[in-house]
Structures are given as C-alpha cells and as structure tokens.
TORMAR-438359 format. One line per field, with one value per residue (C-alpha): chain; y, z, x. Coordinates in nm, 2 decimals, decimal comma, always signed. Example, Ala and Ser with C-alpha at 12.3 -4.5 7.8 and 13.67 -1.06 7.14 Angstrom:
<sites>
unit	(A:A)
north	(-0,45:-0,11)
up	(+0,78:+0,71)
east	(+1,23:+1,37)
</sites>
This chain:
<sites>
unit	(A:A:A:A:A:A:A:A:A:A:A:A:A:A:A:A:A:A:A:A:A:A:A:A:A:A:A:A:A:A:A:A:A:A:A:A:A:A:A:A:A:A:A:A:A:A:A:A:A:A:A:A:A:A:A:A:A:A:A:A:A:A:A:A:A:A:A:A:A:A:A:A:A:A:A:A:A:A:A:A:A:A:A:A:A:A:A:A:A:A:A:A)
north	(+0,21:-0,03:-0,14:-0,15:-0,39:-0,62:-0,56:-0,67:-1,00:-1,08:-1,01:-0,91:-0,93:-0,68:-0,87:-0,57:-0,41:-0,02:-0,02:-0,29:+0,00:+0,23:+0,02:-0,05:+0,29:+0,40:+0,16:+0,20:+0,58:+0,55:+0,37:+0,13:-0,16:-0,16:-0,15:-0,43:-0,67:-0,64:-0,68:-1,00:-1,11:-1,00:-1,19:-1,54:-1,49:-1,44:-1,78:-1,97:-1,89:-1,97:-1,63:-1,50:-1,15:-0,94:-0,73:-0,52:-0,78:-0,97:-0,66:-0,58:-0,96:-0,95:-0,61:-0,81:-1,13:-0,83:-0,66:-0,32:-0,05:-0,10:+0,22:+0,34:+0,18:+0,53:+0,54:+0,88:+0,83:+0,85:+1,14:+1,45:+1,69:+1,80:+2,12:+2,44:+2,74:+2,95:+3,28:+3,25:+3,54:+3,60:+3,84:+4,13)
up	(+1,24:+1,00:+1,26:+1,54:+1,45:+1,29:+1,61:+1,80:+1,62:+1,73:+1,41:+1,48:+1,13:+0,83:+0,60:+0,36:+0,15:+0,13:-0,24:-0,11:+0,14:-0,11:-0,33:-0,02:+0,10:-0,26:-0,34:-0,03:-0,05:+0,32:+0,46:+0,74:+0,60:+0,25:+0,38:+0,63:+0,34:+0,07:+0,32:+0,46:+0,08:+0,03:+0,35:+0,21:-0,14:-0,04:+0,23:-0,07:-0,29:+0,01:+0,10:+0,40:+0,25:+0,05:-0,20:-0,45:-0,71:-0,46:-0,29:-0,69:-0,74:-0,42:-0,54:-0,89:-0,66:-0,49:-0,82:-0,70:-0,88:-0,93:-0,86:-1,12:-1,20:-1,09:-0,72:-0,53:-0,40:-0,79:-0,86:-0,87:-0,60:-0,74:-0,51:-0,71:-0,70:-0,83:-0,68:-0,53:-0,61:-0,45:-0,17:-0,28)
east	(-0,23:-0,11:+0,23:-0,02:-0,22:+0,05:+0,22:-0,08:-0,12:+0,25:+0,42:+0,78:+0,97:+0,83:+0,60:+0,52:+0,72:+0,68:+0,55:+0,33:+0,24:+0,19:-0,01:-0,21:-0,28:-0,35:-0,62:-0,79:-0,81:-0,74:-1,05:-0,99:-1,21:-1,10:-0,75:-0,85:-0,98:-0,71:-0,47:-0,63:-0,62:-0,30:-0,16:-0,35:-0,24:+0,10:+0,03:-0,09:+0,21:+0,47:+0,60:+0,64:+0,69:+0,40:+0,54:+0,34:+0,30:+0,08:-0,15:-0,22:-0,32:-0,51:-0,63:-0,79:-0,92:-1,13:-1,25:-1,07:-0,94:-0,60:-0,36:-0,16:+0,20:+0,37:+0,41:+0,43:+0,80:+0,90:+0,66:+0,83:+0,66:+0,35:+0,34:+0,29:+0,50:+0,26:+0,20:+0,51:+0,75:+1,11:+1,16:+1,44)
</sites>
C-alpha cells in the first residue's frame, strides 16, 4: 500500500529506507492513518533538513514531533525468529 501511493504521487526513486519502513510499520501498529501522518511528518522533516532520502533517524524524530510511541531500537530483521518449537518432536 505504502509503494502505491508513493507511486501515485509520481515518486519514481526510493525515498525510505527499509528500517525507515520498519520503524514506520512498527509505530503505527499497521493503521492506515497513523501511518499516513508520521509519514507526512517524516517526508517535511526530512524537506526541512534537505534530504531527499528519510531514513530511520528522521521517522523517529518525526515519530517525537507527533508525541508517539517510539518502537524499540531492536528491529525484527535482527531478531532471531521468535517462532517456538515447542510441541514439536522429530518423526523416526
């Protein structure tokens, strides 16, 4: 959903980075309008500080301009895989 709309306002080059992704996703737990607004305030910080790419350092700033929850500093791609092997036994 995210690439669809960027794609519809004409952007053509990637302007977030995917722990800005994460960050994103994480914070918003998901729902379309709290993604929506820290995304718009992440775009404008990253505008007012003259970059054309938003990393995670900025959706986090935008993410305290917005009084939100930040996520914590662990992302899930260096999580180990929180699956559980329980009740799991080897067939023999």
């Amino acid at each position: 959903m995210l690439d669809h709309g960027l794609q519809a306002a004409g952007v053509t080059d990637a302007v977030l980075s995917d722990p800005a992704r994460e960050v994103l996703w994480r914070v918003s737990q998901g729902l379309p309008r709290t993604a929506s607004r820290l995304l718009r305030a992440s775009l404008m910080l990253a505008h007012e500080r003259d970059q054309r790419f938003v990393d995670e350092h900025v959706v986090l700033a935008a993410c305290d301009d917005l009084m939100l929850e930040r996520p914590s500093l662990e992302l899930a791609s260096s999580r180990p895989n929180s699956r559980s092997k329980r009740g799991t036994k080897p067939r023999g």
